[in-house]
Structure formats: C-alpha cells, structure tokens
C-alpha positions in Angstrom: -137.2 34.8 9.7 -137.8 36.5 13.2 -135.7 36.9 15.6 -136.2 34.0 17.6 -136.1 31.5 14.8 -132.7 33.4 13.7 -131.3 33.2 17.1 -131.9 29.3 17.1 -130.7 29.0 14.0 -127.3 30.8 14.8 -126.6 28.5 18.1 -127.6 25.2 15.7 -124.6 26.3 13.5 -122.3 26.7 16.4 -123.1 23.6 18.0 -122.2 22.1 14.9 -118.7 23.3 14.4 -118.3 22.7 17.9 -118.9 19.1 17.9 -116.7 19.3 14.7 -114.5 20.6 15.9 -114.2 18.0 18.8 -114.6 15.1 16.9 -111.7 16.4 14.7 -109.4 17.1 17.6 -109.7 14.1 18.6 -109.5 12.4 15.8 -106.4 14.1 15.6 -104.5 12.7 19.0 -105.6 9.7 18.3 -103.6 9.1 15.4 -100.7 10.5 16.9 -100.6 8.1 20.1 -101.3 5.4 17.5 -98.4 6.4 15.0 -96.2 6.8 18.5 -97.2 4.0 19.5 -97.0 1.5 16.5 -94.0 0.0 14.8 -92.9 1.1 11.5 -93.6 4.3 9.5 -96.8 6.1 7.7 -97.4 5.3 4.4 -98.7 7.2 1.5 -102.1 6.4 2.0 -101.7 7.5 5.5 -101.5 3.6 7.4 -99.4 2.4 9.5 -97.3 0.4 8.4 -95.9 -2.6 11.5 -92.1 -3.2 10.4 -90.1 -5.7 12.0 -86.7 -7.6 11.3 -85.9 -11.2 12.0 -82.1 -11.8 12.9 -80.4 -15.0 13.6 -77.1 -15.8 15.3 -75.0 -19.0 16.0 -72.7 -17.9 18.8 -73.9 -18.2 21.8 -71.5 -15.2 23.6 -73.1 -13.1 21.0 -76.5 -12.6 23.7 -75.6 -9.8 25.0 -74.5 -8.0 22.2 -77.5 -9.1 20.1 -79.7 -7.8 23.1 -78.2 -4.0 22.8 -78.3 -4.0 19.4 -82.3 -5.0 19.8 -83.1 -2.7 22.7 -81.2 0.7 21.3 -82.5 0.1 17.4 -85.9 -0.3 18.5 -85.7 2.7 20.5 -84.0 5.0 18.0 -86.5 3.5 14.7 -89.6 2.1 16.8 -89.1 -1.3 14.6 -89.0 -4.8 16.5 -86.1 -6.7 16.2 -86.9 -10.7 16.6 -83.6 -12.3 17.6 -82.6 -16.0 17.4 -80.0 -18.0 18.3 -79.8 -21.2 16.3 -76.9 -23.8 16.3 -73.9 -23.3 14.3 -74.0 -27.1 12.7 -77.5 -26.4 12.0 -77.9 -22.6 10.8 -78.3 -22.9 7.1 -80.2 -26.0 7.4 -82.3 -23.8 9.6 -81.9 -21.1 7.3 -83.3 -23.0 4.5 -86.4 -24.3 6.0 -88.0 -21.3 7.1 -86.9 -20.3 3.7 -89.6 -22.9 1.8 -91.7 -23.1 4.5 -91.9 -20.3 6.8 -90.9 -17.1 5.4 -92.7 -15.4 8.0 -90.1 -16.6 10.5 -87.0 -16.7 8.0 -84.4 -14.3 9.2 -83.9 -11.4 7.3 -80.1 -11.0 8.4 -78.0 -13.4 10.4 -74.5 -13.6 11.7 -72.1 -16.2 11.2 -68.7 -17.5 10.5 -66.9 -16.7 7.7 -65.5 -20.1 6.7 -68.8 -21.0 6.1 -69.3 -18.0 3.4 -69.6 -20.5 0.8 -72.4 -22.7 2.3 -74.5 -19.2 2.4 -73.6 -17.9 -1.4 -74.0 -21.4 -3.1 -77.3 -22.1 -0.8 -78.8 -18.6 -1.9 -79.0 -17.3 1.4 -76.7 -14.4 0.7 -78.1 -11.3 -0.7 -74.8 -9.8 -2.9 -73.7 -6.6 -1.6 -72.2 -2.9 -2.4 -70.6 -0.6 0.0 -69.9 2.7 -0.8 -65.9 3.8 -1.7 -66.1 5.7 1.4 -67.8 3.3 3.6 -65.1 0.4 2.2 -62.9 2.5 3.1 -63.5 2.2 6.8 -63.1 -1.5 7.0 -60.0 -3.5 7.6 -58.9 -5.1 4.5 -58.4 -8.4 6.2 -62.7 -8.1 7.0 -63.2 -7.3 3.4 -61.5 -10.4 2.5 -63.1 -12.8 4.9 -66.3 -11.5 3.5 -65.5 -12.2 -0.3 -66.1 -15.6 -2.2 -65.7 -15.3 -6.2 -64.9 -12.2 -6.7 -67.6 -9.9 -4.7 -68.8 -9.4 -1.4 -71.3 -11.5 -0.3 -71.6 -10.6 3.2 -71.1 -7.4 5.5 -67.7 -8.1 8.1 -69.1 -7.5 11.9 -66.0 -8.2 14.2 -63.4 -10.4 14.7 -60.8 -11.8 17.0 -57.9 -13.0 16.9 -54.5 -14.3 19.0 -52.2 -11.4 20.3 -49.2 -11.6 21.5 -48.5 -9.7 24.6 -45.2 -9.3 27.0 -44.4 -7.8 30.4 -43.6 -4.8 30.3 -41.7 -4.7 33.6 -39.7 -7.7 32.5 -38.7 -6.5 28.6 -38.5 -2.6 28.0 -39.0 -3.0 24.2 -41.1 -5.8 21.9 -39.0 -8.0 20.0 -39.1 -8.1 16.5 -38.0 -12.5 16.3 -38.3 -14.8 18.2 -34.4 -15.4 18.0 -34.0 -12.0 19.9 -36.2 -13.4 22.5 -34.3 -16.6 23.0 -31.2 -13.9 23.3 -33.1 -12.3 26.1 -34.2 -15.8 27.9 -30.5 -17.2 27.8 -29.1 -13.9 29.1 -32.0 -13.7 32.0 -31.1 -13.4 35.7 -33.8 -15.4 37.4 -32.2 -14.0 40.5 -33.6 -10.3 40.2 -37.0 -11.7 39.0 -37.8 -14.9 41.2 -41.9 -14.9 40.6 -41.0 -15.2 36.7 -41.5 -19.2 36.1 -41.5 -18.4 32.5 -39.9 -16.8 29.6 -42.4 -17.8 26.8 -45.1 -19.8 27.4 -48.6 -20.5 25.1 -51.1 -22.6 24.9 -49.4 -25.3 22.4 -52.1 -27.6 21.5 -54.2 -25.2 20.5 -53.9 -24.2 16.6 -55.2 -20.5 16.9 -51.7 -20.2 18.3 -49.4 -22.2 16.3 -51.2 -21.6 13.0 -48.2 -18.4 13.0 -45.9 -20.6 12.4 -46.5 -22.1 9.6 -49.4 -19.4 8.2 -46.6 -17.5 6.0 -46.3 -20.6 4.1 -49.6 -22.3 4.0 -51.6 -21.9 0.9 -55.0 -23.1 1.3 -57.7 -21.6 -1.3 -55.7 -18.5 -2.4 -56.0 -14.9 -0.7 -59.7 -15.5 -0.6 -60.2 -18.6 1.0 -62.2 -20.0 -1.9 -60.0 -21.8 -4.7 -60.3 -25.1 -3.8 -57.6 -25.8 -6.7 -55.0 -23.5 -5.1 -53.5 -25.5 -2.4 -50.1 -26.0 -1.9 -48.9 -27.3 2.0 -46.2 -29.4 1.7 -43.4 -27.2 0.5 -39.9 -26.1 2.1 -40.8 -22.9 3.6 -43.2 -25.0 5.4 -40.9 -27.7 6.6 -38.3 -24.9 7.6 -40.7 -22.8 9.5 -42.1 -26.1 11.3 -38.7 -27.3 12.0 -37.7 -23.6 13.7 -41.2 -24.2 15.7 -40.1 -27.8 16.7 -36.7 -25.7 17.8 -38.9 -24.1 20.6 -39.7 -27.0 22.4 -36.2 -28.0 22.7 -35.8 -24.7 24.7 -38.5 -24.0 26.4 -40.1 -27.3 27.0 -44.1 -26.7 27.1 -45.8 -30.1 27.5 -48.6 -30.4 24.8 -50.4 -32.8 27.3 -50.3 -30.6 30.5 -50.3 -27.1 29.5 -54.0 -25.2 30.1 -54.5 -22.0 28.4 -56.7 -20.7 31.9 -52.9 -20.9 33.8 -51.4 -18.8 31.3 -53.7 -16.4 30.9 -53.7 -16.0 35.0 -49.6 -16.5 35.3 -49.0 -13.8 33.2 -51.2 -11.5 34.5 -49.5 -12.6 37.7 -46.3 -11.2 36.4 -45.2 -15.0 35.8 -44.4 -15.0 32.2 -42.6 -12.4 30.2 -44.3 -13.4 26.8 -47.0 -15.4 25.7 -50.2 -15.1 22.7 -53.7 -14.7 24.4 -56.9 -14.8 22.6 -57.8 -10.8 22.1 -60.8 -11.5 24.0 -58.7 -12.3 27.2 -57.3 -8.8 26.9 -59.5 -7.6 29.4 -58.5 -10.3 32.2 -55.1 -8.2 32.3 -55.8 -6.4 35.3 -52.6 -6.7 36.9 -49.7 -6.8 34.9 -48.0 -3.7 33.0 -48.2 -4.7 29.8 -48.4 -4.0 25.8 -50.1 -5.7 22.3 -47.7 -6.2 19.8 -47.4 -7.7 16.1 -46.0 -11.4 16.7 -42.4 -11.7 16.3 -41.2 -13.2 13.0 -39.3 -16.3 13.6 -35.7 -15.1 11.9 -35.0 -12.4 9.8 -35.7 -14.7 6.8 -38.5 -17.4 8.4 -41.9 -15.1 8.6 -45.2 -15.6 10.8 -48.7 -14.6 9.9 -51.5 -15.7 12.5 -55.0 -16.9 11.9 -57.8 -14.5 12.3 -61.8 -15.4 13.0 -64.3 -12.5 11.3 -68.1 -12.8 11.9 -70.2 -11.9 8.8 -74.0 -10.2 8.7 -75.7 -11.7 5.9 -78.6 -10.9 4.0 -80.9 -13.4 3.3 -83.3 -12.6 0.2 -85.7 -14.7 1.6 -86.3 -12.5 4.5 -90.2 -11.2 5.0 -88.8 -7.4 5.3 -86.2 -8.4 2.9 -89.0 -8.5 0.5 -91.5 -5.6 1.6 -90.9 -2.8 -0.6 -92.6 -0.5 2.5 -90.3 -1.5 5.1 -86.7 -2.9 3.6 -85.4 0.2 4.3 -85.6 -0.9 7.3 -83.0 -3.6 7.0 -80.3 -1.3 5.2 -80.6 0.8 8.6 -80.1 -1.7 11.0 -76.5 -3.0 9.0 -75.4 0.5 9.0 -76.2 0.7 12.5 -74.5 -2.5 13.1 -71.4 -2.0 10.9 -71.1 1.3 11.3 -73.2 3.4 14.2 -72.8 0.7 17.3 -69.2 -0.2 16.7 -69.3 0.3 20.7 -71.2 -2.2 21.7 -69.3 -4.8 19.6 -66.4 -3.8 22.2 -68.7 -3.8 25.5 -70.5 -6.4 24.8 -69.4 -9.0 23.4 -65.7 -9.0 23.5 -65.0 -8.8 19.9 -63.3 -6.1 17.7 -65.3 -4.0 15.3 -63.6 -4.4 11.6 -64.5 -1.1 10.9 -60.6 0.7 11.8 -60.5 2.1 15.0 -56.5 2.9 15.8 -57.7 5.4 19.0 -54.9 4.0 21.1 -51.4 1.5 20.5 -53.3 -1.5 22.3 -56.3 -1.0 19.3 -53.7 0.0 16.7 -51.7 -3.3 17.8 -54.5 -4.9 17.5 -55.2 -4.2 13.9 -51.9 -4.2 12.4 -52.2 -7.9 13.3 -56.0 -8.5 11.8 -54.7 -7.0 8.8 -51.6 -9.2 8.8 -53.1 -12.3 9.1 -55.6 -14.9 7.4 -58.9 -16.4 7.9 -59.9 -20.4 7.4 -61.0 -21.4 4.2 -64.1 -21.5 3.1 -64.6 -24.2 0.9 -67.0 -26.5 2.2 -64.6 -29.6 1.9 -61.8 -27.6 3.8 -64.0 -28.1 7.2 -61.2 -31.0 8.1 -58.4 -27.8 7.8 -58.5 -26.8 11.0 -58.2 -30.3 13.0 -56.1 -31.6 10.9 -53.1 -28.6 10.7 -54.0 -28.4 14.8 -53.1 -32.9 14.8 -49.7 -31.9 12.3 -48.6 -29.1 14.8 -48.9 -31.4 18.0 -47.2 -33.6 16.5 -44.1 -31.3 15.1 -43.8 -30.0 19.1 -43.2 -33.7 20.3 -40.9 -34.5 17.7 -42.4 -36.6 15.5 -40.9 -36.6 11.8 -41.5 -33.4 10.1 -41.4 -34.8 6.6 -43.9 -37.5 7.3 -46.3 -35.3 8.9 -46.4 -32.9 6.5 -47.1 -35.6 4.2 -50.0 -37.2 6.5 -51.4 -33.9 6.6 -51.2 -32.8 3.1 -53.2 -35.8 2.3 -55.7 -35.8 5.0 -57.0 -32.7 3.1 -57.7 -34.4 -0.6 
C-alpha cells in the first residue's frame, strides 16, 4: 500500500471511532436525562421501570397533609403518588369496585377509621402486617390496639386525636388529680379577685367525645380490642355509680345541654373565662392567649375512675393494589408507610392537626398528651356496634338532665342488641 492509500486509510479509521465515539456519548446522556427524568427505578435488563402508588383517604381535613406527603415522597423517590379522597360511608364500597373491576385505579394504601377495621379485614382489603420489635416499639400501645382485630395487626396506626383536658394556669397553680378537688376549689373561689372568670368548669356536654370519661372505666364493649362482639357488658354498678357522680355535676355547675356551643368554650377559655374545661387536641392550637397546661383528666373520686375515648386513623394495605402486586415496584409501597409512619411524623403535626402515634414525649404538652392516648379507648369495631356511639351520646344527655339513671341504662343497653 502507498503512502497515499495508507494515509486515507488511517483518517477512515479515525473518522470512525470518532463518530463512535459521538454516537456513544450521546447515547449515554440520553439515558441519564431519561432515567432522571422518569418515575421508578432501572431494572435488570436496564428499563425503566414507571412506579406509582394509588392512595385513598376519607377525611376531608386530611388534604393538606396528603398533599405534603405526595409532593416530598415524589421528590425524595421520583415515584407518583395518585391521591384520592372518597366518602367515608362509601370507601370500601369504593374500595371493592376498583377492586373487581378496575385494579388499575384501586388504591394500593388508604387511610381510614379504625372502628371500621373490621369492614376492611373481613372485606379482604387489608393486607396482614409485621412490624419490626424495634419499630413496635415506637408506637403508642393504645395505636397498636386500634390497629388489631383477631389477634394481629391488620393495619399500620397513622395519628390520632383525642379530648384533653386543659386549665388556667393563672387561675389554678397545680392540675387536680378528681374532680372532687376541683369542686373544693370552685366552692372556695373568690369571684371578687377574678371578675372575667364566668366559669369554673365548663365542656361541651352534648357531645360524647367528652362525656364518654365518665363512664369509659366501666363500659365494656368488644373487649380490649374492640372486636368481641360477645363481650359486652354496659349495664353494671360501676356504670350507674360513675353516671350518677356525672349527673352530680350538673347539679353544680349547671351547663345547659341545649344551649352550650363548643366554639364559646374553646374561645372563653382562651379568654381567660374558664378555669377548666376538655378541648378536642386539635383545638390546642387556638390557645393563643391564655397561660395554660395539658393534663391527664381528673378521676372522678379516689375510688370512681375516668378513661376518655380516643380516634386513631389507620393506613391499610390493600392486596388488590396495582403496585401492591408488581414484584418490580412494591418496594415502593413499604417506603412510602415507613415514610408515613415513621420518616414524616412532622407533617402529621403541621398539617393536619393530628398526633403522630409513633411516641414523641419532646415536651409536657406532647407527654400530656400521650399519657392520655395511652390511657384511653377507641370505638368498637364490630360492624353492628356502628349505633354505639349515638346511642351512649342519647344515654349521657339524658343522665345530665336528670332523667332516671336506671332506666336509661336499660334503654341503652338494649338499643345495642
């Protein structure tokens, strides 16, 4: 070969690697804008897989929180999180249909109340569960509870909330352990050094998230778990005893079931208006102007005990779910509970004015707070114990205006069968 021909020859190979070597390159930043930019994660085989999670929720003041919990996971995991909000009376109805007909659409988790754990087990639209020794060890019993039926976990507890019972601290130095101590202190008060104070203790009586405490001690409906429909027992003594000490109250400090408004008490006491009343733990954060403190609820005596009704939200798993069932992207799923259980405990508090159950004791409103979650009980969840609530709520009112507590108790005992 001459020179010439070698010459040519030589550039030919270059220009060949060269354009190699461009096609290559760019090859090459072209799959890594595409991985950046698509969902999901690579694969063996080197595609892209698109993950995404379908999550369904039935309280409507859950938006903002659901929104946060979208907008940081998909930032942090580049996977889409499709968020719906469906009616609570119509969820696993809901639930159910995409199920058959739409898995596609079906959510792979959703949140809901725990009274209605049963409807979600015995519908199969609760994956089972298992939580590390360590991990169960972070959560508040009374959330592990709430998110048991026969004997295992069936659902992951989210947040709760609950009734707290607060008290001016400008008015009472220390929180009283009965509520005979604080008829003590309202008979002994001087009205004169304390004119704006209109009253002692004051709560929203028709309203059963507040009275359930003082009767709770005493009621058993469906066992520790909420789901023995043969363990009920309502009509007993303790229970006419403790109803008869409630009834005792009204005599004193004469709250008219008709007239009170739970808006006014919230606002009076922050006014410095009321010395002691029970506010929904959500309400906390109204209490911008009064010196106050959290505190467990007072027992009634030193013999006649209160225990207050709690409300835990659940995540559920439904096995159903599209990513549920992809063995590429489940993983997926497990990430976003941790991250909702676990991770993101903070924007439970900001944004959506629940309490994490995962223990969080960082100062004595919090550790207030929880001593009284893990105190207290949760409705049933029996799906014929739906009538529980109304019906203890109807019993109560009529125990503050003085109907017969024996006859009540009976009227309410067999609303229930």
């Amino acid at each position: 070969m001459d020179k010439k021909a070698l010459k040519k020859a030589v550039i030919d190979i270059v220009l060949m690697i060269l354009i190699g070597c461009v096609v290559i390159g760019a090859t090459i930043v072209y799959n890594r804008n595409y991985k950046k930019k698509s969902k999901g994660k690579v694969l063996n085989n080197g595609a892209v897989s698109v993950a995404s999670i379908n999550i369904w929720f039935c309280d409507d003041s859950l938006k903002p929180y659901i929104r946060n919990i979208k907008k940081s996971f998909e930032k942090d995991y580049q996977v889409k999180i499709n968020s719906k909000y469906v009616d609570k009376d119509t969820l696993f109805e809901s639930i159910n249909e995409a199920n058959k007909n739409n898995r596609k659409a079906a959510p792979d988790m959703y949140l809901f109340p725990s009274e209605k754990l049963e409807s979600a087990y015995l519908g199969g639209m609760s994956k089972d569960i298992k939580l590390s020794d360590e991990d169960m060890s972070k959560l508040s019993e009374t959330g592990i509870v709430a998110a048991t039926y026969d004997g295992k976990m069936r659902a992951y507890p989210i947040m709760f909330e609950e009734p707290v019972f607060v008290y001016n601290k400008d008015l009472s130095s220390t929180p009283m352990k009965t509520f005979d101590e604080i008829l003590a202190y309202a008979k002994e008060f001087d009205n004169t050094k304390f004119p704006n104070v209109t009253d002692i203790l004051k709560w929203d009586v028709k309203e059963l998230q507040y009275n359930y405490a003082f009767a709770g001690e005493y009621l058993n409906f469906g066992g520790k778990y909420g789901d023995n429909a043969e363990e009920v027992d309502v009509n007993n003594l303790n229970v006419k005893a403790a109803l008869t000490y409630y009834n005792s109250l009204n005599n004193y400090f004469a709250t008219d079931i008709n007239t009170v408004n739970y808006d006014s008490i919230v606002n009076d006491f922050n006014d410095g208006k009321i010395v002691y009343t029970m506010i929904n733990s959500k309400d906390l954060k109204k209490l911008d102007k009064v010196n106050y403190e959290v505190t467990k609820i007072p027992d009634m005596t030193d013999i006649l005990k209160t225990r207050t009704l709690s409300f835990t939200t659940l995540l559920a798993v439904n096995p159903y779910g599209k990513t549920v069932r992809d063995d590429n992207n489940k993983e997926y799923v497990d990430k976003l509970i941790s991250y909702m259980l676990f991770d993101k405990t903070d924007i439970v508090e900001k944004k959506s004015d629940y309490i994490p159950c995962v223990k969080n004791n960082t100062d004595n409103t919090k550790k207030a707070i929880y001593e009284q979650y893990e105190a207290s009980i949760g409705l049933p969840k029996f799906e014929y114990a739906s009538g529980f609530y109304v019906s203890l709520e109807i019993a109560m009112g009529k125990v503050w205006e003085g109907k017969n507590i024996d006859e009540t108790v009976a009227e309410f005992e067999n609303s229930l069968k």
